[in-house]
N, C-alpha and C positions, 0 to 999 in steps of 0.2 A: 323617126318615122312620123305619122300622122293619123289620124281619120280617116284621109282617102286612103290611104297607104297601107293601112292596120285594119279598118273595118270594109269599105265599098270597095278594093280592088279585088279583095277572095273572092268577094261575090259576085264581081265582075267578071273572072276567070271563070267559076263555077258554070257561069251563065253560059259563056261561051262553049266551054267543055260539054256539055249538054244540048251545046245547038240550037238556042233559045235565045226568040229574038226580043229584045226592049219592050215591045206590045206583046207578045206572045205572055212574058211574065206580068207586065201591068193587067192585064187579064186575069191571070190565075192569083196574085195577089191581090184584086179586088178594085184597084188603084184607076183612075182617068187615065186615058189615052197620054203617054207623054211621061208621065210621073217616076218609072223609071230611068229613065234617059234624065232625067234632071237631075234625079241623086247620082246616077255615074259619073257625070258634069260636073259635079257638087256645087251645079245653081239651086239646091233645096237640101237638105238633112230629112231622113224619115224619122218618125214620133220611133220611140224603143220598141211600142207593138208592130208599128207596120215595120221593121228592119228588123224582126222577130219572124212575122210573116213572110218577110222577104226571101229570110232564109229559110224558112221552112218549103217553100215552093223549090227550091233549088237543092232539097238534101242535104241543108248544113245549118249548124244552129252557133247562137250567139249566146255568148256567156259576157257577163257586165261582172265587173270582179270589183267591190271597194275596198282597198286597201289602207285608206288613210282612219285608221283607229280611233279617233277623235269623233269619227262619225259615230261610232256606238254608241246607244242611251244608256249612259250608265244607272240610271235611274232603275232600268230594267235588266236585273243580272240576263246573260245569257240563257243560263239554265232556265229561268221564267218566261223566256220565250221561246221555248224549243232547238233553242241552236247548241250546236256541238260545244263542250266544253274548251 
């Protein structure tokens, strides 16, 4: 799959299913006239807040998941930073 495929088609459906036009949602997300319709196109990517936002106007939310292990600061045990053992 992909980005459009994995994250902007759900929401692309959601939008639908709810009957909600392109400007209707750049409205309630906050966004210019258009800015929708460009991430559905995928002529633009939204910042993680605004495709946070995005989803939250449409009743579904985005989870960002890092898997690759390497990224943890070993410097900082988990337990030092409040995350689950």
């Amino acid at each position: 799959m992909g980005y459009h495929a994995d994250v902007i088609q759900p929401l692309i459906n959601q939008r639908v299913r709810l009957g909600l036009s392109q400007t209707a949602v750049d409205e309630m997300v906050g966004v210019t006239r258009g800015q929708i319709g460009k991430w559905e196109n995928g002529d633009r990517r939204p910042t993680a807040f605004l495709l946070s936002c995005w989803a939250d106007v449409l009743n579904c939310r985005v989870l960002i998941v890092v898997e690759d292990h390497k990224c943890i600061n070993t410097k900082y045990p988990r337990s030092r930073v409040g995350l689950p053992q």
